[in-house]
ROSE-4610 file (N, C-alpha, C; in Angstrom, 1 decimal, always signed):
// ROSE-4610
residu = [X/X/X/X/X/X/X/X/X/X/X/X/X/X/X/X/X/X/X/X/X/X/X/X/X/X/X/X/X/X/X/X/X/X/X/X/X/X/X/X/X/X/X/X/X/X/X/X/X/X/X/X/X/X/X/X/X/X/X/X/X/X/X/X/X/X/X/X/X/X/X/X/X/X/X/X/X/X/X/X/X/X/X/X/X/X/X/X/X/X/X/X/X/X/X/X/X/X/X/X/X/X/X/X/X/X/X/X/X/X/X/X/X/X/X/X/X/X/X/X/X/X/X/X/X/X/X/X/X/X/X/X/X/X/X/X/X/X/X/X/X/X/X/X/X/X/X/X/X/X/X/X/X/X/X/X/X/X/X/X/X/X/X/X/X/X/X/X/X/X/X/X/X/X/X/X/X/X/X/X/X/X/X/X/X/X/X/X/X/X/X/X/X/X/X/X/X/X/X/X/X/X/X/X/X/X/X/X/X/X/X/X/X/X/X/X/X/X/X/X/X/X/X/X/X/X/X/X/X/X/X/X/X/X/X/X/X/X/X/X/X/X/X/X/X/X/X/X/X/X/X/X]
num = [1/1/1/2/2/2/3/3/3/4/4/4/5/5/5/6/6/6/7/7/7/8/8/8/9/9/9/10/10/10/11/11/11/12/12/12/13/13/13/14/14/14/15/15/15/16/16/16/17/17/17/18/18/18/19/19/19/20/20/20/21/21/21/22/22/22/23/23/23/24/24/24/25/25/25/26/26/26/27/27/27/28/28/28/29/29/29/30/30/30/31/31/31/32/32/32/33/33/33/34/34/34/35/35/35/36/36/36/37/37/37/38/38/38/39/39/39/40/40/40/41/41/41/42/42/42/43/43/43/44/44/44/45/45/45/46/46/46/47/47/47/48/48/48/49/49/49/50/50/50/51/51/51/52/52/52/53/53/53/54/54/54/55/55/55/56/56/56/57/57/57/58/58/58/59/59/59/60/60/60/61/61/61/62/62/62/63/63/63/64/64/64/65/65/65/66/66/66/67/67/67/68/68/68/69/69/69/70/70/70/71/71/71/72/72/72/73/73/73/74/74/74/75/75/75/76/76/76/77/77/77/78/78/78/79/79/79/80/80/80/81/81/81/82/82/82/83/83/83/84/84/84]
x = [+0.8/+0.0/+0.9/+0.8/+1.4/+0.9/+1.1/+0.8/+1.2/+0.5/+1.7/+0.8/+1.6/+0.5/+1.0/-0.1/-0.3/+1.0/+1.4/+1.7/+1.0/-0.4/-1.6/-1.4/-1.8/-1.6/-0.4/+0.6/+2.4/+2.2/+1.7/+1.3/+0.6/-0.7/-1.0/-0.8/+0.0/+0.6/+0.9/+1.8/+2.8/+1.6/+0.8/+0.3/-1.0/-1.3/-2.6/-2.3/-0.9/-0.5/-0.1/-0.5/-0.2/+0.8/+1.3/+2.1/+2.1/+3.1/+3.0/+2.6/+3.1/+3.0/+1.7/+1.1/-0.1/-1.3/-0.8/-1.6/-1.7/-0.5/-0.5/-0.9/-1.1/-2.1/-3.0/-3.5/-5.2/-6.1/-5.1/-5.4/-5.3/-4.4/-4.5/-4.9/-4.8/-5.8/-7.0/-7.4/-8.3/-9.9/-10.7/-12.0/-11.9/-12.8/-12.9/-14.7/-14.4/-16.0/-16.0/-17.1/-17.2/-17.4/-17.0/-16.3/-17.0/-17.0/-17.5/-16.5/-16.9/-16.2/-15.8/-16.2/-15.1/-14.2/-14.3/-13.1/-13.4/-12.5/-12.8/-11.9/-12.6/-12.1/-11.3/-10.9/-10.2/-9.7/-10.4/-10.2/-9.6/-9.0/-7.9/-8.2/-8.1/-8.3/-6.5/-5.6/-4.3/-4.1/-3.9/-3.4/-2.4/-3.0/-2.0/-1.8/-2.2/-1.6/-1.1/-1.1/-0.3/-0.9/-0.2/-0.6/-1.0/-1.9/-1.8/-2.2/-1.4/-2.1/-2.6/-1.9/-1.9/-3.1/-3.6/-4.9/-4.3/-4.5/-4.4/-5.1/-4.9/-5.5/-5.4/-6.1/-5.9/-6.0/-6.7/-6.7/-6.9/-6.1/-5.9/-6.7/-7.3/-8.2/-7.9/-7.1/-6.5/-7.9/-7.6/-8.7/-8.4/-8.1/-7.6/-8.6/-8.5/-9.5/-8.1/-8.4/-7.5/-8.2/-8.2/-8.6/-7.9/-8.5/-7.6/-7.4/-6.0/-5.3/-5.2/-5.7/-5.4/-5.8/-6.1/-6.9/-5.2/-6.2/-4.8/-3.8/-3.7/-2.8/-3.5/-3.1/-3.8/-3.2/-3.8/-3.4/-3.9/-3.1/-3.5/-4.2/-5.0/-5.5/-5.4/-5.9/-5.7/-6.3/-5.6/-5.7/-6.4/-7.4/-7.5/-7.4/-7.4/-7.0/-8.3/-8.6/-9.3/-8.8/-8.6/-8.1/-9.4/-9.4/-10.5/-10.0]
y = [-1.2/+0.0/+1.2/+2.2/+3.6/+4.7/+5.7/+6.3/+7.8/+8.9/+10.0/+11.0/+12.2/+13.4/+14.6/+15.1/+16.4/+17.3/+18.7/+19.5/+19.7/+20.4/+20.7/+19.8/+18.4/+17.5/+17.5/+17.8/+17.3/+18.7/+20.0/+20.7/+21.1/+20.2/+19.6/+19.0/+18.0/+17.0/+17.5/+18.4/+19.1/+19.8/+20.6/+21.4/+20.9/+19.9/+19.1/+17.8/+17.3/+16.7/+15.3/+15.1/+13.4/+13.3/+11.9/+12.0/+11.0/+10.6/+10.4/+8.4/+8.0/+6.7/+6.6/+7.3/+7.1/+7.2/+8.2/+8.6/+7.1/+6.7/+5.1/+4.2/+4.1/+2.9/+3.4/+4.7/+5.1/+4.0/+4.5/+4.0/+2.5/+1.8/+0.3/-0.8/+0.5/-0.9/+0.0/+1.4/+1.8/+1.6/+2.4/+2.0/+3.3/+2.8/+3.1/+3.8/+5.0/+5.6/+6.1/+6.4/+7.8/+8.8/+9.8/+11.0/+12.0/+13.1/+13.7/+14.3/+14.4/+14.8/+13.8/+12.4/+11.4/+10.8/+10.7/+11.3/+9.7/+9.3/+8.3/+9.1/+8.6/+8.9/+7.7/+7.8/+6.5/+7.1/+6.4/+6.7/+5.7/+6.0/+5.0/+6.0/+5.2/+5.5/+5.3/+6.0/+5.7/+5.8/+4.6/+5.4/+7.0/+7.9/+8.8/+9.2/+9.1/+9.0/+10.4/+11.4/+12.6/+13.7/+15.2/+16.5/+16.7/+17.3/+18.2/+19.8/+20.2/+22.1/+22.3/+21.6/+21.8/+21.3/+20.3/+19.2/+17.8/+16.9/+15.5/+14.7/+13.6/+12.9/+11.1/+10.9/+9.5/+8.5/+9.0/+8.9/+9.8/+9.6/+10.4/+9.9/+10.2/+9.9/+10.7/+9.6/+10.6/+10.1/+10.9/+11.0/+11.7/+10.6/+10.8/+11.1/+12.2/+12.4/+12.0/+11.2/+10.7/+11.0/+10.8/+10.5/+9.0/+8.3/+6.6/+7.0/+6.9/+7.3/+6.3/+4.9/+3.8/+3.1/+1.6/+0.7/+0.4/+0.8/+0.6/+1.6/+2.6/+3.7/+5.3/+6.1/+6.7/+7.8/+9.4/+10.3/+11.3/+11.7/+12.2/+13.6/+14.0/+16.0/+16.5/+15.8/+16.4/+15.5/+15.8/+15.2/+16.1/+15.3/+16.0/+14.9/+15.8/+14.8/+15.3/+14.5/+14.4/+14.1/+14.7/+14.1/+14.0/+12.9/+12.5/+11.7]
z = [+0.0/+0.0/+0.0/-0.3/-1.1/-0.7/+0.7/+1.5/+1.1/-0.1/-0.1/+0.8/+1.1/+1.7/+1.1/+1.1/+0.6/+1.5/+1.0/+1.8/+2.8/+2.8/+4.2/+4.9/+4.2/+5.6/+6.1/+5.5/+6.3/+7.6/+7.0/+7.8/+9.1/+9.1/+9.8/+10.9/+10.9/+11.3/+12.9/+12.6/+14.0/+14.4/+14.0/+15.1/+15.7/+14.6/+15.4/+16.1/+16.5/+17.5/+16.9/+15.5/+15.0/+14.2/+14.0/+13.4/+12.7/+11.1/+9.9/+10.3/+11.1/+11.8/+11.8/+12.8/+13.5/+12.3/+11.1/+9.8/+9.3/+8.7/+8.5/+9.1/+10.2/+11.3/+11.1/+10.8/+10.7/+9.3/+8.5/+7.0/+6.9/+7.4/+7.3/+8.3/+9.6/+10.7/+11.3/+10.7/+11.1/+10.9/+11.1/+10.6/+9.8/+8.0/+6.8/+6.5/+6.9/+6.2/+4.4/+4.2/+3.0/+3.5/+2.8/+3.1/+2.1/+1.9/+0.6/-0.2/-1.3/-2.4/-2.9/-3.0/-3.3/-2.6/-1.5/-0.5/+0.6/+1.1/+2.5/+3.5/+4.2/+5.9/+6.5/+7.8/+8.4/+10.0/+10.4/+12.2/+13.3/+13.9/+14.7/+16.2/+17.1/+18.2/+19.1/+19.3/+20.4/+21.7/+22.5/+24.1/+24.2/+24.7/+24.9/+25.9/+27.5/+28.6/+28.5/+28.4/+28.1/+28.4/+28.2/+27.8/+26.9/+26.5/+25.2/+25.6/+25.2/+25.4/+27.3/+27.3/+29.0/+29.8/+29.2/+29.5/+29.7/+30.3/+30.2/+29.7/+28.7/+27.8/+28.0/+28.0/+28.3/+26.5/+26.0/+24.5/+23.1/+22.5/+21.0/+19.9/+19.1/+18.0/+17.1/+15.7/+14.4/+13.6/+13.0/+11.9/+10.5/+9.3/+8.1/+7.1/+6.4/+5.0/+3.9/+2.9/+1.9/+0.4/-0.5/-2.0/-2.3/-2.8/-3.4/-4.8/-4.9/-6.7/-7.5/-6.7/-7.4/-6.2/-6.9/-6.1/-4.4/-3.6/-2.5/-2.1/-3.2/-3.4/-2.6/-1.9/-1.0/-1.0/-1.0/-0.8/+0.1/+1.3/+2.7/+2.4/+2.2/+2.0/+3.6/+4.3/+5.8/+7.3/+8.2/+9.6/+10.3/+11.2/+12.9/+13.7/+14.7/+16.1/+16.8/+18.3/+18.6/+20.2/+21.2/+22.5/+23.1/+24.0/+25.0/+26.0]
């Protein structure tokens, strides 16, 4: 499978707390919706035991919007995160 990302998303990345790993575990062991515009989604839930922004988090939820350029082939447009 063939993982590229946009610039936005690489942008993304740092200030919404995820990172290119966790994008890739979204996409291939996450759960798979539709999206609009053509578009799928992909959501993964991680222990994060942590801070963020001066809050404590017990878990992280990335959440991928992609386009498929080819059957399996995948292109990231943008991330959010989700702490809970």
């Amino acid at each position: 499978m063939k993982i590229r990302f946009h610039p936005h998303a690489l942008e993304r990345l740092a200030e919404r707390g995820a990172t290119e790993e966790e994008v890739r575990a979204a996409i291939e062991l996450g759960e798979k919706f539709p999206a609009k515009f053509e578009r799928f989604g992909f959501r993964r839930n991680f222990p994060y035991d942590s801070q963020w922004r001066g809050r404590f988090y017990p878990t992280k939820q990335v959440e991928v919007f992609a386009v498929e350029e080819s059957p399996q082939d995948w292109l990231v447009i943008t991330v959010i995160t989700r702490f809970f």
